[in-house]
C-alpha positions as CSV (number, residue, x, y, z in Angstrom):
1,X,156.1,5.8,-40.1
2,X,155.3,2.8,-38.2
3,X,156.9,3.6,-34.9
4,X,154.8,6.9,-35.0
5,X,151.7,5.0,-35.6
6,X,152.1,3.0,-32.4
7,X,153.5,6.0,-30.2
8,X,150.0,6.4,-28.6
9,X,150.2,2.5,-27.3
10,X,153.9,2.9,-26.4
11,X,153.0,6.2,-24.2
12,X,149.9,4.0,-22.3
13,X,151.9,1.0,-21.8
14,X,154.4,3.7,-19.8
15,X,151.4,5.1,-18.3
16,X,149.8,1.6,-16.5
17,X,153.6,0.6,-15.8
18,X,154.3,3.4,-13.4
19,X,150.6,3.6,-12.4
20,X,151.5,0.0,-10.9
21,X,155.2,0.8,-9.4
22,X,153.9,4.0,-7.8
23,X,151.0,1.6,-5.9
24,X,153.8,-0.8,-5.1
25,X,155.8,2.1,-3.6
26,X,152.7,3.5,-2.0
27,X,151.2,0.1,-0.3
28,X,155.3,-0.2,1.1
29,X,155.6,2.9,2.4
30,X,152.2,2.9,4.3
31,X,153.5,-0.5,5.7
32,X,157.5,-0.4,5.0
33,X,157.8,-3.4,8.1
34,X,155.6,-6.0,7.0
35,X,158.2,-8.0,4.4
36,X,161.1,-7.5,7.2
37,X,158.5,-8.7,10.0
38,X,157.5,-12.4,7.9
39,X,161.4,-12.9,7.6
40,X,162.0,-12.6,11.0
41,X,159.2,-14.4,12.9
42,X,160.7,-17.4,10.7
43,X,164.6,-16.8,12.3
44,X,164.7,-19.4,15.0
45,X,165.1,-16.6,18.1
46,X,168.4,-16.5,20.1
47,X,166.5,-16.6,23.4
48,X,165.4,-20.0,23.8
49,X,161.4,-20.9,23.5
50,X,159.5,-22.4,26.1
51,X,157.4,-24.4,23.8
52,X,158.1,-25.5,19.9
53,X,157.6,-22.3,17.8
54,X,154.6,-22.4,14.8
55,X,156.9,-21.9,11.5
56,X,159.2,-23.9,9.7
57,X,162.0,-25.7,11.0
58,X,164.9,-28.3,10.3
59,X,164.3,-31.6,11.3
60,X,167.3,-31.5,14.0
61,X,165.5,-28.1,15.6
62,X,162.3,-29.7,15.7
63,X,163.2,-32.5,17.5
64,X,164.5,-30.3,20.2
65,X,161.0,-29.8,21.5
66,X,160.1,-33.8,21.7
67,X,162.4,-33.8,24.2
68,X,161.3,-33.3,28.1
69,X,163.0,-30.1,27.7
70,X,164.9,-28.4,24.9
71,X,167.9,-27.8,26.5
72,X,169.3,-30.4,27.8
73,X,170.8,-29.3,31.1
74,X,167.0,-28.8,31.7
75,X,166.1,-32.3,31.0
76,X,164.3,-34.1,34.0
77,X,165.9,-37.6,32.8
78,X,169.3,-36.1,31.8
79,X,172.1,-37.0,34.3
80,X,176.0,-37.4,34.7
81,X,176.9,-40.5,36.6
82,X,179.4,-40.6,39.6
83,X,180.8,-43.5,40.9
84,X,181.7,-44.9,44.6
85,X,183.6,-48.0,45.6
86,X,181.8,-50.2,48.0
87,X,183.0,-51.2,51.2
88,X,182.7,-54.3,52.9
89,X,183.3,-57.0,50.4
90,X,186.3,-59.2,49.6
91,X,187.4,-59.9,46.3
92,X,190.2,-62.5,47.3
93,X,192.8,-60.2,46.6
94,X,191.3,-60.1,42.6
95,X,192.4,-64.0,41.7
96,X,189.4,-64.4,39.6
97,X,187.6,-67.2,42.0
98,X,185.3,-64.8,43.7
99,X,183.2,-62.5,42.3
100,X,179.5,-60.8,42.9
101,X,178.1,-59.0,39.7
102,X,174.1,-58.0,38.9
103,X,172.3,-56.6,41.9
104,X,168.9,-56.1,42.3
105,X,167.0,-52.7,43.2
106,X,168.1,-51.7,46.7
107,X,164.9,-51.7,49.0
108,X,164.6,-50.1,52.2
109,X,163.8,-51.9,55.3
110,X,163.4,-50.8,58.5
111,X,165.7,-47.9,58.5
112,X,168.7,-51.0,56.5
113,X,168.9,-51.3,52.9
114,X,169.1,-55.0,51.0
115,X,170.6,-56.0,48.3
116,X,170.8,-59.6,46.6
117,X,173.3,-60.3,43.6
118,X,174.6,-63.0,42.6
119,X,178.0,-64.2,43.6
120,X,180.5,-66.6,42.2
121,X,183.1,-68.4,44.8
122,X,185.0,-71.0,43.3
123,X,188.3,-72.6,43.2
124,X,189.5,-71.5,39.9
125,X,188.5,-68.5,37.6
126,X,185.9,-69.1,34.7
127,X,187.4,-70.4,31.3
128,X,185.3,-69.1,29.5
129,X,182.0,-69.9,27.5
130,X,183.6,-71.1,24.4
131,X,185.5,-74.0,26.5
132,X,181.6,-74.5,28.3
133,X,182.5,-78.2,27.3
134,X,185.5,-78.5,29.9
135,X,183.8,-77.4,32.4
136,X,182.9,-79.2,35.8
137,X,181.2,-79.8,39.1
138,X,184.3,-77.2,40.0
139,X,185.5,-75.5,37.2
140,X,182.9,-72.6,36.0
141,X,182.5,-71.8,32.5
142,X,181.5,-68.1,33.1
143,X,181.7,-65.4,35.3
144,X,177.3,-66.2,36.3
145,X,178.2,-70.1,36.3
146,X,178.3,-72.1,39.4
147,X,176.6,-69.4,41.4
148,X,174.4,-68.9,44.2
149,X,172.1,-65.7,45.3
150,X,173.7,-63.5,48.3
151,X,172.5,-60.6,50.3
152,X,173.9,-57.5,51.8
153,X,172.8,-54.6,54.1
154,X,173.7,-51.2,54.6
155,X,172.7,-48.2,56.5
156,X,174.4,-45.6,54.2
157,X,174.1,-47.6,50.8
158,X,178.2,-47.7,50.4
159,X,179.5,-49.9,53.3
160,X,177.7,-53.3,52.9
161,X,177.6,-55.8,55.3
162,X,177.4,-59.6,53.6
163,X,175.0,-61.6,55.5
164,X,175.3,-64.9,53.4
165,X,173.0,-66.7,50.9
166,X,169.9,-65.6,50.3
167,X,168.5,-68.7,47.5
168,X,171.1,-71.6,47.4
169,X,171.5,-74.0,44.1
170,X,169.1,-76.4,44.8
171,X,170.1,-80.2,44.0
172,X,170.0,-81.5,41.0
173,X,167.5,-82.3,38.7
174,X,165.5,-79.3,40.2
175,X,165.7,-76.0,38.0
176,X,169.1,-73.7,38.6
177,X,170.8,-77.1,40.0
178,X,173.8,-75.8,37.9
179,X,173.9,-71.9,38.6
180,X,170.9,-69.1,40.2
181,X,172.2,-65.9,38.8
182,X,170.9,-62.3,38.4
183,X,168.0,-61.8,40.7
184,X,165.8,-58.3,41.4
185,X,163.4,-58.1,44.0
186,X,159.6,-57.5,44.5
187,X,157.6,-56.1,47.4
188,X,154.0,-57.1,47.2
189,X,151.4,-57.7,49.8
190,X,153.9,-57.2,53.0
191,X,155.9,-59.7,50.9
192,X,159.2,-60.4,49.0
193,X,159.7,-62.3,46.0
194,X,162.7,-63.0,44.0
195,X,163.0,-63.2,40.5
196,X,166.3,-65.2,38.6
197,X,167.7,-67.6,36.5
198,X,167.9,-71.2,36.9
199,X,170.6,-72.6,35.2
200,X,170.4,-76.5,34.1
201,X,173.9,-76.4,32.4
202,X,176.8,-74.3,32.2
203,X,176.4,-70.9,30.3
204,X,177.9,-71.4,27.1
205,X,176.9,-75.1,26.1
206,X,173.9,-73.6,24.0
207,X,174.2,-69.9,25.2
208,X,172.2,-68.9,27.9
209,X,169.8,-70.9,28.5
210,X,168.0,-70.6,31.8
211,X,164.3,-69.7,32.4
212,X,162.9,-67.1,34.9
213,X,162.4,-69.4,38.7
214,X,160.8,-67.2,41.6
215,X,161.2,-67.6,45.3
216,X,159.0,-66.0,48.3
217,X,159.4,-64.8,51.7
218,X,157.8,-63.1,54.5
219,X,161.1,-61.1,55.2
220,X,163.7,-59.7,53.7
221,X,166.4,-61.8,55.5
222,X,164.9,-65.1,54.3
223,X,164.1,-67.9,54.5
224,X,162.6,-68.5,51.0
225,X,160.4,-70.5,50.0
226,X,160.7,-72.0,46.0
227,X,157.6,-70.6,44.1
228,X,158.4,-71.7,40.7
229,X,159.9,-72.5,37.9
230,X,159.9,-71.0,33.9
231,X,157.7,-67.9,35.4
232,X,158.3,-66.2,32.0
233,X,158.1,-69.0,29.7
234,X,160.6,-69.1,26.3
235,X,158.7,-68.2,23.4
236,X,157.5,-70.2,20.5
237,X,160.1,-71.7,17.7
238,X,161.3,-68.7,15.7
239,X,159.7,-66.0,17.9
240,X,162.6,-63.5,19.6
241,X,162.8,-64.5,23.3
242,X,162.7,-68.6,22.1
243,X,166.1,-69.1,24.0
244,X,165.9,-66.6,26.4
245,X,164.5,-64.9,29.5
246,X,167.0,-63.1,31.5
247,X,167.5,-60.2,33.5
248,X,163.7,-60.4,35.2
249,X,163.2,-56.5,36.7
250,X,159.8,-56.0,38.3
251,X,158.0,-52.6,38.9
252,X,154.0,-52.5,40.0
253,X,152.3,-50.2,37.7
254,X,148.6,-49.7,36.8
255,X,147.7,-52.3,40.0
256,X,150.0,-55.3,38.0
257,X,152.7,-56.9,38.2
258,X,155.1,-55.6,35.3
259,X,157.9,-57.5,34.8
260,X,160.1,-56.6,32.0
261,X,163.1,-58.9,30.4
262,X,165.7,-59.4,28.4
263,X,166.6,-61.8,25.5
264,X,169.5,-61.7,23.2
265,X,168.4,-63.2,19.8
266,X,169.0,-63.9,16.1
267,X,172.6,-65.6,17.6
268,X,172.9,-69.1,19.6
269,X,173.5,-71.6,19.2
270,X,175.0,-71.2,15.1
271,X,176.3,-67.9,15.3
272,X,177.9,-65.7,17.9
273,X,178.8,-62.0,16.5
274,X,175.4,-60.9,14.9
275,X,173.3,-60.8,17.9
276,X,170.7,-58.2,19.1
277,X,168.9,-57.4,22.5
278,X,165.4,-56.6,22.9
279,X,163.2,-56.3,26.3
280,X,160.2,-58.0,26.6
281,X,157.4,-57.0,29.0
282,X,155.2,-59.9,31.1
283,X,152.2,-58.8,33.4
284,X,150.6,-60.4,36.1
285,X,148.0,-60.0,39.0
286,X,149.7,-62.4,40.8
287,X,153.7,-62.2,41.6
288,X,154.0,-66.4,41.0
289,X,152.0,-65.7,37.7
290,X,150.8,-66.4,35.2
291,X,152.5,-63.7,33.6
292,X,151.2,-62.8,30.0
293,X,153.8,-61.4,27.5
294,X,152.6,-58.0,26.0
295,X,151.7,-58.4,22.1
296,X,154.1,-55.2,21.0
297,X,157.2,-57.2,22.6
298,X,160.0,-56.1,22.4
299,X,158.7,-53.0,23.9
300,X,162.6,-51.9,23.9
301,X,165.0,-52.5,20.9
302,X,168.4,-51.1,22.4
303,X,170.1,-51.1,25.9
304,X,171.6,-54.5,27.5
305,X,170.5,-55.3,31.5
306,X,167.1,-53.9,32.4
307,X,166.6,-51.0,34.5
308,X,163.2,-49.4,34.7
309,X,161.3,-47.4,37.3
310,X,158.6,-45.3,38.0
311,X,158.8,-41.9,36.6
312,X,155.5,-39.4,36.4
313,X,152.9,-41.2,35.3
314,X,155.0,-43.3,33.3
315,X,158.0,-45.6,33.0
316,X,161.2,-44.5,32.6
317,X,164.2,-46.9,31.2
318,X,168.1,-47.0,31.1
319,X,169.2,-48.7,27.5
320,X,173.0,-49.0,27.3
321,X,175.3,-51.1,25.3
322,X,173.4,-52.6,22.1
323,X,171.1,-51.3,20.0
324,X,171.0,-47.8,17.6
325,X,169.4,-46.0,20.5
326,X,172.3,-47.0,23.1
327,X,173.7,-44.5,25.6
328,X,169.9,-43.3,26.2
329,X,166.8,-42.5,29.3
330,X,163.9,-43.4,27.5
331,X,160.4,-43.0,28.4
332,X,157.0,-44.1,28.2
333,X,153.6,-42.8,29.3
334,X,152.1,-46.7,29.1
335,X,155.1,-48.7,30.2
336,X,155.1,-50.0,26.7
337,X,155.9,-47.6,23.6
338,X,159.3,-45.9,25.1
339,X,160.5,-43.1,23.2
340,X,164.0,-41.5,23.6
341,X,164.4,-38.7,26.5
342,X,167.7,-37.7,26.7
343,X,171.6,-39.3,25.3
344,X,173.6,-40.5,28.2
345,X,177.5,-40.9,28.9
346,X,179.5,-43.4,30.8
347,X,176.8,-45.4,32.0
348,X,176.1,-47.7,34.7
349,X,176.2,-51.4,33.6
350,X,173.6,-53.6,34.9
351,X,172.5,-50.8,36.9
352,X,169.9,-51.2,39.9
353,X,168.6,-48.1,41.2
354,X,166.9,-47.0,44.3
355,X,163.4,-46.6,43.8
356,X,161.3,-46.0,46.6
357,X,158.1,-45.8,45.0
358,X,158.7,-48.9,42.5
359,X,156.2,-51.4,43.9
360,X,153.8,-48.2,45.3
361,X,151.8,-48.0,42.1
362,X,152.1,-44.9,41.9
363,X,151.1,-42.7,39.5
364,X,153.4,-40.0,40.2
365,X,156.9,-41.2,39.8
366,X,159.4,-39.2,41.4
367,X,162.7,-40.6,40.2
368,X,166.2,-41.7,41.5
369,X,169.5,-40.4,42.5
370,X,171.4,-43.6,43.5
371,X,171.6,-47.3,42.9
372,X,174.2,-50.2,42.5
373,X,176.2,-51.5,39.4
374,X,178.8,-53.8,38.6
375,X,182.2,-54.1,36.6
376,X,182.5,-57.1,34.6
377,X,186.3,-56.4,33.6
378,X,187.7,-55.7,37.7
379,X,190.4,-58.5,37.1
380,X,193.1,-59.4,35.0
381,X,193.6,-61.8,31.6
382,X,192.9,-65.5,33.4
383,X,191.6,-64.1,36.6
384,X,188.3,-62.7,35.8
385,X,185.7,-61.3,37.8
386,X,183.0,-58.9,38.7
387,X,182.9,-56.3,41.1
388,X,180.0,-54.2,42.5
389,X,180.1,-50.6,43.0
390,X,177.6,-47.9,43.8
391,X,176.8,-45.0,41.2
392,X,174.7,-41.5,42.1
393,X,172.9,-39.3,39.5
394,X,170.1,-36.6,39.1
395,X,167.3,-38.9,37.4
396,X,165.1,-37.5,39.9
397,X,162.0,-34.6,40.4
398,X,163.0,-33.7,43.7
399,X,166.5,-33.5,43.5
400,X,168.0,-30.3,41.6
401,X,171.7,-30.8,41.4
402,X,173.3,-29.0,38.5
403,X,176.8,-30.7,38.8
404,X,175.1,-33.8,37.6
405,X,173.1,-31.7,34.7
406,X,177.1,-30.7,33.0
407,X,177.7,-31.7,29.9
408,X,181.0,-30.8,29.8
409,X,182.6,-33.6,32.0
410,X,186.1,-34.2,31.1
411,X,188.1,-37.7,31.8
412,X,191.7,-37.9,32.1
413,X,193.3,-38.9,29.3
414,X,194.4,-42.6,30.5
415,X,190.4,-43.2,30.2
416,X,190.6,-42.8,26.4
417,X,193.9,-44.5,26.0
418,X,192.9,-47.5,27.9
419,X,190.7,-47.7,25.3
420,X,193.6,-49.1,22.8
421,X,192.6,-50.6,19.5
422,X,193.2,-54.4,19.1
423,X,192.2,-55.3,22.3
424,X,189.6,-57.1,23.4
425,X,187.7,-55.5,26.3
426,X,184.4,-57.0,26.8
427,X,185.3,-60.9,26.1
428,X,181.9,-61.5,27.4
429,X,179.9,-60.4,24.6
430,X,176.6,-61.2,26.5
């Protein structure tokens, strides 16, 4: 009796239920794409887009489109690097008491290009900075002690022709009386200026100690003039760059003298295998100074040497070595808050390159394809030395080579073999 008495409610109930499916049915069939359609604007296409697509991503995918370009054969400051022996210079058949390592910028001058590095010519090899005690008048702790500052021309960039020193050790007690090492060059005004550090001891007693000196000329082949001394000063007690200044690199951007730095920190003199590497940034109106360090220093966290030129309207920067962000061509709109462009393979160390329009300020920086390096490991165990060399690239907005743009570059095999474990490759650790 009771199911009878609700047979009216049971037959409504059936009656709204397929009232409702048959309006389902009826609003899909009058627009049967429009589930199919919301699914696949939200498929990542297989032709690549242009610009970064308006749905939901992964966080990898994303990032593809804060890059200069997406793909990365299309990347303006993504480049293979190629490498050329330099003619010219004599190593002393490799038995470690001659050496030339960190050159500056080429700059072209009157159809020649110059070059100034530093170079090491000694009677015996160096022994090395954790023997910086035994070492002498004659006997060089490192590879960048008991130097002077030489220069080099070239009409082709790859034969070099040595035409002797460019800034001498000066006598002692004047600043870099023990060792002028790792200079870069400045145009400004019709004239040059040379930035490097002026040892007072040799490399290794407390680390690196040696502030920033500068020297002036009214041509590239000398003579110089001494400008001064500590040009980038050390900072404060407990602030990063308190022991170091190194690797001065100037560019002229926004009208100024930007000269960025390096500093190795949180290390000497108590401890040796915990350090980092940051750059700093120092601006001036004037190139003897006084330079003022920006407040957001380090304005780079990774990457060992400098290297920076103009690219755009912006900065670009080569970080290699230390650092999470290693192995990369960064970039930065201001010259100041660099951001990652592109990952980068076998990389020049202590690479200088050819910038034409580095002391221009200009604001449309067009790039390089060229510029000189060095090898810190060219000689044996005992005979150690450095050895410059000359490396080519397509970081550059008016060169379109796709053989530098490959990312599938393969080295022989003996490349990753030599690359044995339990061997110390790098004893410099600098």
């Amino acid at each position: 009796m009771k199911s009878k008495q609700n047979l009216p409610q049971l037959l409504l109930s059936f009656f709204i239920i397929s009232t409702v499916f048959s309006c389902i049915e009826s609003k899909s069939e009058s627009n049967p794409k429009s589930d199919a359609e919301t699914v696949e604007a939200e498929i990542f296409p297989h032709k690549m887009p242009t610009e970064k697509p308006d749905f939901p991503m992964s966080a990898a995918t994303e990032r593809m489109f804060s890059y200069p370009a997406p793909r990365v054969q299309d990347n303006e400051l993504f480049s293979q690097f190629k490498y050329t022996r330099l003619k010219g210079f004599d190593y002393n058949d490799g038995d470690g008491t001659i050496s030339r390592r960190d050159p500056s910028r080429p700059i072209l001058v009157a159809g020649k290009y110059y070059i100034y590095y530093t170079k090491r010519d000694t009677k015996v090899p160096p022994i090395g900075w954790n023997r910086a005690k035994e070492a002498t008048d004659e006997v060089p702790s490192t590879d960048w002690d008991l130097c002077d500052i030489w220069y080099a021309t070239s009409e082709d960039g790859t034969t070099w022709k040595e035409e002797g020193v460019a800034v001498a050790r000066p006598e002692k007690p004047n600043a870099g009386w023990r060792s002028v090492a790792t200079p870069d060059i400045l145009v400004w005004k019709g004239k040059y200026y040379l930035y490097y550090q002026a040892f007072d001891e040799p490399s290794g007693l407390r680390g690196d100690w040696c502030p920033v000196s500068v020297s002036y000329a009214d041509s590239p082949d000398g003579p110089w003039v001494h400008g001064g001394d500590s040009v980038i000063p050390f900072g404060k007690k407990g602030e990063w760059d308190q022991d170091a200044t190194h690797d001065p690199h100037p560019i002229v951007y926004n009208g100024k003298i930007y000269l960025y730095y390096k500093a190795a920190y949180n290390k000497w003199p108590d401890i040796r295998d915990k350090y980092a590497v940051g750059h700093g940034l120092a601006i001036a109106e004037d190139p003897l100074g006084p330079f003022e360090k920006h407040p957001l220093n380090p304005v780079m966290a990774s990457g060992h040497e400098t290297t920076y030129f103009p690219f755009k309207e912006g900065v670009a920067a080569l970080a290699i070595k230390d650092g999470n962000e290693r192995e990369t061509m960064q970039y930065a709109k201001d010259g100041v808050n660099f951001e990652i462009a592109s990952v980068v393979s076998l990389t020049p160390t202590a690479a200088a390159p050819f910038a034409a329009d580095a002391f221009t300020d200009t604001s449309d920086g067009r790039g390089v394809t060229w510029g000189l390096c060095h090898f810190t490991n060219a000689g044996s165990p005992k005979k150690g030395y450095s050895s410059m060399a000359r490396f080519d690239c397509d970081l550059s907005l008016d060169l379109d080579e796709p053989s530098y743009k490959k990312t599938g570059v393969w080295h022989s095999p003996e490349v990753y073999f030599a690359q044995a474990p339990n061997e110390n490759k790098n004893p410099e650790g600098r």
